[in-house]
C-alpha positions as CSV (number, residue, x, y, z in Angstrom):
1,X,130.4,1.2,104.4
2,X,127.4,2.5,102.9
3,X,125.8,2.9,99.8
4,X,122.9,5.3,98.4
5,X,120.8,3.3,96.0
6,X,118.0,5.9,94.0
7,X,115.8,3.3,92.0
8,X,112.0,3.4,91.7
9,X,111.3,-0.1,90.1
10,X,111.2,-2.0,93.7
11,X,112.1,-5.2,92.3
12,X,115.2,-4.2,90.7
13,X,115.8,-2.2,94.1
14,X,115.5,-5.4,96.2
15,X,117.3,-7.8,94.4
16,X,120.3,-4.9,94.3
17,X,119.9,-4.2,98.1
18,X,120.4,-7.9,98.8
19,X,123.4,-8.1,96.2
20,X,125.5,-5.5,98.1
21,X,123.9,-6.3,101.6
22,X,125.5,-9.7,101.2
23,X,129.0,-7.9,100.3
24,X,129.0,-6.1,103.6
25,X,127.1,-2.8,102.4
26,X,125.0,-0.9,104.7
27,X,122.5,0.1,101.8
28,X,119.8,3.1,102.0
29,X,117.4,3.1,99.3
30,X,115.0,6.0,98.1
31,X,113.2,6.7,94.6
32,X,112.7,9.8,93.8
33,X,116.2,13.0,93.2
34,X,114.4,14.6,96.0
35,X,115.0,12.1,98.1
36,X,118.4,11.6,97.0
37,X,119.4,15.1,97.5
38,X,118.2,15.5,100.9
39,X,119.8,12.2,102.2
40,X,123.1,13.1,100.5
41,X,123.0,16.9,102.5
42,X,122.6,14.7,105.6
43,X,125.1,11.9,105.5
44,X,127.7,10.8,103.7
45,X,127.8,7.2,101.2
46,X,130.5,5.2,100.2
47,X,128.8,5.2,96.5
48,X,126.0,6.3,95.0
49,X,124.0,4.2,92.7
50,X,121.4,5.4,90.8
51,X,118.6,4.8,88.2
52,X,118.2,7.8,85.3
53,X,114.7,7.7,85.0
54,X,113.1,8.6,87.8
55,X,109.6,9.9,88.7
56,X,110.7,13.5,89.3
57,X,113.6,14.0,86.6
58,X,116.5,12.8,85.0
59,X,119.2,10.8,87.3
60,X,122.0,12.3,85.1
61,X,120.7,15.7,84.3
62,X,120.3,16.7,88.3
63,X,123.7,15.1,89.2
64,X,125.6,18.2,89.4
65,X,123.7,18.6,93.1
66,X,125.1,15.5,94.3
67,X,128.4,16.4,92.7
68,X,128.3,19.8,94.8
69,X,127.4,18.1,98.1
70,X,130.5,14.9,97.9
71,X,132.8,15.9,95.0
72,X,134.7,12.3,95.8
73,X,131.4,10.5,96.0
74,X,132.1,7.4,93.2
75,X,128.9,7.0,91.4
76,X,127.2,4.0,89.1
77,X,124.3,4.9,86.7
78,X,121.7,2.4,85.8
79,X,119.7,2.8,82.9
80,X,117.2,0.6,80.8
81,X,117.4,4.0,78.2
82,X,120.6,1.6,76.6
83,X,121.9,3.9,73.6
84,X,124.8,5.2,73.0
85,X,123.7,8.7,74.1
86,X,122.7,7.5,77.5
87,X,126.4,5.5,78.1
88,X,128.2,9.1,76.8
89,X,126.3,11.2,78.8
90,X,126.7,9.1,82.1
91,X,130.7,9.0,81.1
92,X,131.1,12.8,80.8
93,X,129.1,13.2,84.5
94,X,132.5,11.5,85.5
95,X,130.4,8.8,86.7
96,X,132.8,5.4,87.5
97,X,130.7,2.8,85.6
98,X,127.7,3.0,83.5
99,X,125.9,-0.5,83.8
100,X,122.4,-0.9,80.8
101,X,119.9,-2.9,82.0
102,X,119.8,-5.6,82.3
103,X,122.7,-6.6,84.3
104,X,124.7,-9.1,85.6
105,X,124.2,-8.4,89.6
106,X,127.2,-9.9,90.6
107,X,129.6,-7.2,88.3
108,X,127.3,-4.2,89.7
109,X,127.8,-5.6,93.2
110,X,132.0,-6.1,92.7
111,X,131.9,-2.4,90.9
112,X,130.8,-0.8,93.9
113,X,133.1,-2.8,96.1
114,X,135.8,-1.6,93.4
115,X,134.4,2.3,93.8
116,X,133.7,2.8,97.0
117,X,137.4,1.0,97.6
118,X,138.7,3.9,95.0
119,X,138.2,7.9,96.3
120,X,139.2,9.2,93.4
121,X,136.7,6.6,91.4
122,X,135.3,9.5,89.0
123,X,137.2,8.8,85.7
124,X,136.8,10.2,82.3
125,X,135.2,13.5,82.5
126,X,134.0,15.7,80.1
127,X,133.0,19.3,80.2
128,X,131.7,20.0,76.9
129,X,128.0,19.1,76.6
130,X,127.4,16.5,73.1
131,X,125.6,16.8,70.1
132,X,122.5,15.0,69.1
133,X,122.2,12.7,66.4
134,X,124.6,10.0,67.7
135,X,125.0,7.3,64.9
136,X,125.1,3.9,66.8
137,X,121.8,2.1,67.5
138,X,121.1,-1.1,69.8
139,X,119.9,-2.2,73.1
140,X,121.5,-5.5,73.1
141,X,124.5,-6.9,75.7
142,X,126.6,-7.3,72.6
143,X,126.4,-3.9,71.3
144,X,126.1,-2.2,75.4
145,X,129.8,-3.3,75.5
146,X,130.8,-1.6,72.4
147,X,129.2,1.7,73.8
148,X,131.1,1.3,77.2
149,X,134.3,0.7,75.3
150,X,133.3,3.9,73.3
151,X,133.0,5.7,76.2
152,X,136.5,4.2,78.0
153,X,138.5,6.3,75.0
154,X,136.7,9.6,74.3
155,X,139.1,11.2,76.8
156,X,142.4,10.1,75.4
157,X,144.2,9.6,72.1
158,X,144.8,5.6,72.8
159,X,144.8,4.3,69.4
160,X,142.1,1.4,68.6
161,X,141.3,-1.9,66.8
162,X,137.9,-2.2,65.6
163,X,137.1,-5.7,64.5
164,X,134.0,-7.3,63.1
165,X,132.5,-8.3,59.8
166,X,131.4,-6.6,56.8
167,X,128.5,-4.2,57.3
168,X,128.4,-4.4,61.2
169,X,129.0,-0.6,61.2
170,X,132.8,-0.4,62.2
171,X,133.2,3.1,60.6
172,X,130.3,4.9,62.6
173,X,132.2,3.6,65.6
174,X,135.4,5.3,64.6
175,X,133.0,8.1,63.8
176,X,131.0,8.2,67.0
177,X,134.6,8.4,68.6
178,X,136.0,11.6,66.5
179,X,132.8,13.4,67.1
180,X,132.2,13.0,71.1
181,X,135.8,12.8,71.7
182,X,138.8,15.2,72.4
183,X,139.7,15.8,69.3
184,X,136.1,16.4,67.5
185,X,137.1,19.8,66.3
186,X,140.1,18.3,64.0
187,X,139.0,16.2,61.1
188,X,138.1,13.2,60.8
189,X,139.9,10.8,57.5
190,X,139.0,8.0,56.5
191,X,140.8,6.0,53.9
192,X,140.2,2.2,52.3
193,X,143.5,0.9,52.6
194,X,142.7,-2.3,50.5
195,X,140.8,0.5,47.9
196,X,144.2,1.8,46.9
197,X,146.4,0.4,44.6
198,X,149.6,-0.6,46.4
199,X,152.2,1.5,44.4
200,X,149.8,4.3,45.4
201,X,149.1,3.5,49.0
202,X,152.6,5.2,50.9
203,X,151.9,8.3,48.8
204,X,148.5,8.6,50.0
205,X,149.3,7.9,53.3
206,X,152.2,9.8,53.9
207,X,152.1,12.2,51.2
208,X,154.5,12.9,48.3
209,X,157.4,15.6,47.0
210,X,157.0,17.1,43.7
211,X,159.0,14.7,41.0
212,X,159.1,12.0,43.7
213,X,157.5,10.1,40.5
214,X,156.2,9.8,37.4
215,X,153.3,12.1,37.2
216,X,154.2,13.7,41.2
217,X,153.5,17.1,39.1
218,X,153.2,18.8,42.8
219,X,153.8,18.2,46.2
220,X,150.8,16.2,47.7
221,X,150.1,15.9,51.3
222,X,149.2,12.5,52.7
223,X,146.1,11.3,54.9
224,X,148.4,11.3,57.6
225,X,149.1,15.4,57.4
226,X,145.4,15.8,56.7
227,X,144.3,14.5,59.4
228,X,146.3,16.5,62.0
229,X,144.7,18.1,65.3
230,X,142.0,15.0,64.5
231,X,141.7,11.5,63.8
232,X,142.7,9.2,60.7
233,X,140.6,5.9,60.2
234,X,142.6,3.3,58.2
235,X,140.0,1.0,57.3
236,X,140.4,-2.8,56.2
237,X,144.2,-2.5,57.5
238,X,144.2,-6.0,57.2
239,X,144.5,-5.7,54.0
240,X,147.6,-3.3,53.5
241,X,150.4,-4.5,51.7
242,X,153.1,-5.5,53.6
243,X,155.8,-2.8,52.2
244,X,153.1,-0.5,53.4
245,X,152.6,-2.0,56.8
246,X,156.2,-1.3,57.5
247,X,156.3,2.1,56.4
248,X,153.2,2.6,58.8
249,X,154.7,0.8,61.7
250,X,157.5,3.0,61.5
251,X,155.5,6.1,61.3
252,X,153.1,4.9,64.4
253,X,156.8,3.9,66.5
254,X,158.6,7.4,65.6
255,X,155.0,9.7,66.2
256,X,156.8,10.7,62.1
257,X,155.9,10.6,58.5
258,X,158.1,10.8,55.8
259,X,156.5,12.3,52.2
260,X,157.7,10.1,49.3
261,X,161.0,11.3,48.1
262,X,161.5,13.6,50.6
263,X,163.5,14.5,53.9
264,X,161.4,16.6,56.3
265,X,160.1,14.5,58.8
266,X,156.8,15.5,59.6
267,X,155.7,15.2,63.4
268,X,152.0,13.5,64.0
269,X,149.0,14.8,65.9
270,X,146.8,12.3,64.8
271,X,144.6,9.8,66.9
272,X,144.7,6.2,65.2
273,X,142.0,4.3,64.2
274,X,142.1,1.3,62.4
275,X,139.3,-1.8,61.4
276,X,139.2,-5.0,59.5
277,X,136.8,-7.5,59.0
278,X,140.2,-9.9,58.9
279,X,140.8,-12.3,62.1
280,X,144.2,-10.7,61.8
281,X,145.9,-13.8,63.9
282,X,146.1,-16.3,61.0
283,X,147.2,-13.8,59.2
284,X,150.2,-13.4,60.7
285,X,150.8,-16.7,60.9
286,X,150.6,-16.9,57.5
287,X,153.0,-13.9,56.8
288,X,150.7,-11.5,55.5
289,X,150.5,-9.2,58.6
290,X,153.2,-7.8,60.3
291,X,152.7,-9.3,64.4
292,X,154.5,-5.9,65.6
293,X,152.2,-3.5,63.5
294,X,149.3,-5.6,64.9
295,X,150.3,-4.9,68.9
296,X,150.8,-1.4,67.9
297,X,147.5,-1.4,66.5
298,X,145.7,-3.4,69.3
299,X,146.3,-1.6,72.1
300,X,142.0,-1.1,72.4
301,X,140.1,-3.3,70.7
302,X,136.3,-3.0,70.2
303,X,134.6,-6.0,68.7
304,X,131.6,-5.1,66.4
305,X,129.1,-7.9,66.7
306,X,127.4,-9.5,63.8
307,X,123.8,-9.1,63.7
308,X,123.3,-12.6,63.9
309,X,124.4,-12.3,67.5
310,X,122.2,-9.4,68.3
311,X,118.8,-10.2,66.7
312,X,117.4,-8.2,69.7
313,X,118.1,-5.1,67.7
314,X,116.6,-6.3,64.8
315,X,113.0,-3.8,65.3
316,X,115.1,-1.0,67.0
317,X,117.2,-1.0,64.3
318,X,114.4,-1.5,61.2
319,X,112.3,1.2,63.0
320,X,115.8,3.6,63.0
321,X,116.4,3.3,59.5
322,X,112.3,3.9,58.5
323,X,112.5,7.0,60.0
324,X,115.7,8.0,58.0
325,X,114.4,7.0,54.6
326,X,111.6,9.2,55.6
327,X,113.8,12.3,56.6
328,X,115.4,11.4,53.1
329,X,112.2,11.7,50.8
330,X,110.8,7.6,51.2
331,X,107.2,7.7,52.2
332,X,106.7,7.8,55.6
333,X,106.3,3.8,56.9
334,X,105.2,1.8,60.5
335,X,106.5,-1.6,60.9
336,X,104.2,-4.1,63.0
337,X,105.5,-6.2,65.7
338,X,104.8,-9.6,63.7
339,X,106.4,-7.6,60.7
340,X,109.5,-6.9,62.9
341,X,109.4,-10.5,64.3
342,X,109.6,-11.8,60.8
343,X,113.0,-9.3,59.7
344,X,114.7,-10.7,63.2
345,X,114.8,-14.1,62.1
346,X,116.3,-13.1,58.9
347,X,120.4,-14.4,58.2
348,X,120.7,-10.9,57.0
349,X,124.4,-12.1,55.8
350,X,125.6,-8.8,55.1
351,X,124.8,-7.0,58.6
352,X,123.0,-3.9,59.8
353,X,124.2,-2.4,56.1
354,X,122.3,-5.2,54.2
355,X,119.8,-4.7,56.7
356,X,119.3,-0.8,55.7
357,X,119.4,-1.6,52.4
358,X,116.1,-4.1,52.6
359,X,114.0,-1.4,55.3
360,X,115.3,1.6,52.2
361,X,113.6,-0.9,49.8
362,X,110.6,-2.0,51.6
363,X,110.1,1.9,52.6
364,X,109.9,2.8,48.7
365,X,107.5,0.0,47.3
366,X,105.3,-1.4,50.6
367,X,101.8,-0.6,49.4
368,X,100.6,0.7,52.8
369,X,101.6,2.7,55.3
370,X,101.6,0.4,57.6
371,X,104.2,-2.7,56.6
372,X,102.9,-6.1,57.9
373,X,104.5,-9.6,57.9
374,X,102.2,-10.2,54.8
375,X,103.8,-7.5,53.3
376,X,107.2,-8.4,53.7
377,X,107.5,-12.1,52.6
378,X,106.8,-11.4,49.2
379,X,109.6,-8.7,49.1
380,X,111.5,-11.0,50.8
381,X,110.6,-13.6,48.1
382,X,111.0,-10.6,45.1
383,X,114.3,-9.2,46.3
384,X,116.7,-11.7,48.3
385,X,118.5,-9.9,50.9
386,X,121.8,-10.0,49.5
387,X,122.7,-8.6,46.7
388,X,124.3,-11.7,44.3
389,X,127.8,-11.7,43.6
390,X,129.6,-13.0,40.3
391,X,131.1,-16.3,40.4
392,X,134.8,-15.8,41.1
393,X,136.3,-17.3,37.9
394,X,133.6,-14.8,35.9
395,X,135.1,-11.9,38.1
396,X,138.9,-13.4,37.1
397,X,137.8,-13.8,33.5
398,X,136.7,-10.0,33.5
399,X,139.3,-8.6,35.1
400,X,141.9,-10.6,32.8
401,X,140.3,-9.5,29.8
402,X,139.7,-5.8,31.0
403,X,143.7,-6.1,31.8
404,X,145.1,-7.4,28.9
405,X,142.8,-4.7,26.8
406,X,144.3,-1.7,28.5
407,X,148.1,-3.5,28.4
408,X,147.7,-3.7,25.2
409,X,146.2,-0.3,24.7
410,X,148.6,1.2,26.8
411,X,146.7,4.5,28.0
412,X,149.0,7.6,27.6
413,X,147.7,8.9,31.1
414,X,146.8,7.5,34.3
415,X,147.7,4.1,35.9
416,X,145.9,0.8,34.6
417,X,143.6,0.9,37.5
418,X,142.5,4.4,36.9
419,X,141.7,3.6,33.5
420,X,139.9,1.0,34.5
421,X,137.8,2.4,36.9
422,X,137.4,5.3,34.0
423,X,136.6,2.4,31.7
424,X,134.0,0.7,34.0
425,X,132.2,3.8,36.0
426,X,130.4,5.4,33.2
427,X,128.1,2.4,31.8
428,X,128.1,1.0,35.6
429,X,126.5,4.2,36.1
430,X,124.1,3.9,33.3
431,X,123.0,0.2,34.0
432,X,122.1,1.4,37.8
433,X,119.9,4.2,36.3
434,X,118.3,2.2,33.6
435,X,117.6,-0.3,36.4
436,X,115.9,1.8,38.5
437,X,114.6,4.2,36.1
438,X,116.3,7.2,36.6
439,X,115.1,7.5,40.4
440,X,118.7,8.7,41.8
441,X,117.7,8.1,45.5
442,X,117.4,4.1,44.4
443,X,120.3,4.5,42.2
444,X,122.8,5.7,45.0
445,X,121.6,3.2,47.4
446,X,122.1,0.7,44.6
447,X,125.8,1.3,44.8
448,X,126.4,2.4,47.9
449,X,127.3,5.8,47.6
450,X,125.2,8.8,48.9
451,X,123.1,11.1,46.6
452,X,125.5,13.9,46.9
453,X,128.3,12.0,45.4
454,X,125.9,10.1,42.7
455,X,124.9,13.4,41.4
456,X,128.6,15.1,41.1
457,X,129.5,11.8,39.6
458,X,127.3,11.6,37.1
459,X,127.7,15.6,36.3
460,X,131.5,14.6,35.7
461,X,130.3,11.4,33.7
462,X,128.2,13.4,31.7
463,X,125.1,11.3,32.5
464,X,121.7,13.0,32.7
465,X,119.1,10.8,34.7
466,X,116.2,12.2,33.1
467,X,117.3,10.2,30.0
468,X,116.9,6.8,31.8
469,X,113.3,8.0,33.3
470,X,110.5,5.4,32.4
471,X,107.7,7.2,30.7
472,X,104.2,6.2,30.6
């Protein structure tokens, strides 16, 4: 059997010719898609293996000629370009295995057995071409698998698992699969299940009659309905209440919703996507997870690594988010290798989101342009990455009191938790802006939120920011 290989780095070249040579290959090796073409309009290979950059073009781009000349021909792409463009665009070439360098020699050499083995190797193809601005960053092993298991389900509806810690970016992965997968044209829902209070949680799911309850004034559809023709991305499912969890296994084991108080049952088109930050295991053991709702859940699960574990992406990702807070009105800021040295052997606690927070910060009050370690220990020092968190007996002591105010006051409209957030949001809002002086772009990173919704919110709060501006 014989293999093509196309790779210009003649290291990497020899040490995969010896690799396959050694598992019975007859390998011929060229560098350059000129040399490729002609070789493949002379002969015929087992596999084709090939490099993407490559001194006269793009390994994926021209592939369509090697595609015309062997339509069986299995084919492996190398890259050291290791985003999550590069992986998606090798899948939707139909290639049989994307591998990021660099690699483990012993998989690429039992991949190629497995292709050239496999005449129909070419799996997941795709004909539309994708979009730029994919949201994913990182060149490490860790987050190269999560891109290859992105790229296993863009061409089916297989509902997935997405587990990892707070912050590690879990929602841009069910993102980044809506938007290069089949069903990007549909739209794409995303709802906190531990965000909703659990009286409220079946009727937003699965939607409600009108006088299926007090104050069900209308009929309401549910996430469920307005997600159809796209995909619905139940976040911290973990922590769904178990009445809840039952209702949704149902729904997920009859493809069927049911609105609350109603009879129609309502047929789904909706992929499932699901994440926690839970190790959903003890959880069932301790009877706070349903195990059934968890295999129906699990059927592909991608696991988000911390950024602890992938310090490697530290600068790429530091370097990613300058250039955002730039795009977003931040002055525009360079990062020095000893200043990027410095951030990657940060704890950074909270993940790539506490990490964007800090590079938002240090791109609005670094004195130069240029931002060297010098300039970033005393922020460091200044502004601990890690925004402190109240003592849980304070937060009991609060919420108690706030309860046992609006008990007692007994709102005439509105659920205690609504009033509470009513009760809370204004002068929450006001704090952030007198802390950061009115500036709305630190205000909404403050809280998380994105300066679109800050600024509706505080129109319907009735908050003006130019009150809280510090004047000279």
């Amino acid at each position: 059997m014989s293999v093509l290989l196309v790779e210009d780095d003649m290291s990497i070249a020899i040490v995969i010719t010896a690799a396959l040579e050694d598992e019975g290959f007859s390998v011929v090796h060229c560098q350059t898609i000129a040399e490729r073409d002609g070789l493949l309009g002379e002969r015929c290979f087992q596999a084709l293996v090939t490099d993407v950059m490559l001194p006269d073009g793009d390994g994926i781009e021209t592939l369509d000629r090697a595609r015309a000349l062997h339509p069986d021909m299995p084919i492996i792409i190398l890259s050291a370009q290791n985003t999550l463009d590069t992986a998606v665009r090798a899948t939707d070439t139909g290639a049989f295995e994307y591998f990021p360098k660099p690699f483990d020699i012993d998989e690429l050499a039992r991949t190629v057995r497995q292709a050239a083995g496999n005449a129909q190797g070419n799996v997941l193809r795709g004909d539309e071409p994708l979009g730029d601005g994919l949201p994913l960053v990182g060149r490490s092993p860790a987050m190269q698998s999560v891109f290859r298991m992105i790229t296993r389900v863009l061409r089916n509806d297989l509902t997935v698992l997405i587990l990892g810690e707070s912050g590690t970016g879990k929602e841009l992965v069910a993102e980044a699969i809506h938007q290069l997968g089949n069903r990007r044209s549909g739209p794409f829902v995303a709802v906190n299940t531990a965000a909703i209070p659990a009286e409220l949680i079946e009727s937003e799911l699965f939607g409600h009659e009108k006088g299926a309850f007090t104050g069900a004034v209308a009929r309401h559809a549910g996430k469920f309905e307005q997600a159809a023709g796209g995909t619905l991305f139940l976040d911290e499912i973990g922590d769904m209440p178990m009445q809840a969890q039952t209702r949704l296994l149902r729904a997920l084991q009859s493809g069927t919703v049911r609105r609350v108080g109603g009879n129609e049952e309502i047929r789904l088109d909706t992929r499932i996507i699901a994440a926690t930050n839970k190790d959903l295991e003890p959880e069932i053991a301790a009877g706070r997870f349903r195990e059934d709702l968890y295999y129906r859940l699990n059927v592909v699960p991608i696991h988000m690594p911390p950024l602890r574990d992938r310090s490697d992406d530290i600068e790429v990702l530091a370097k990613h988010f300058l250039q955002h807070a730039a795009n977003e009105g931040l002055p525009r800021r360079q990062l020095t290798h000893e200043a990027a040295a410095l951030l990657s052997r940060q704890p950074w606690r909270g993940n790539v989101r506490e990490l964007k927070n800090f590079v938002y910060r240090m791109a609005l009050l670094a004195r130069e342009d240029t931002i060297d370690a010098d300039s970033i220990q005393p922020l460091l020092a200044q502004e601990p990455v890690g925004a402190p968190q109240p003592a849980k007996g304070e937060a009991c002591d609060i919420a108690g009191a706030v309860t046992r105010w609006l008990t007692a006051e007994r709102p005439a409209t509105g659920t205690i938790y609504e009033s509470a957030i009513a009760a809370f949001e204004r002068p929450l809002f006001a704090e952030v802006l007198r802390e950061t002086g009115g500036n709305q772009l630190r205000a909404a990173q403050a809280l998380g939120i994105n300066r679109n919704t800050l600024r509706k919110r505080l129109s319907e709060l009735a908050l003006d920011p130019e009150e809280f501006v510090r004047r000279s």
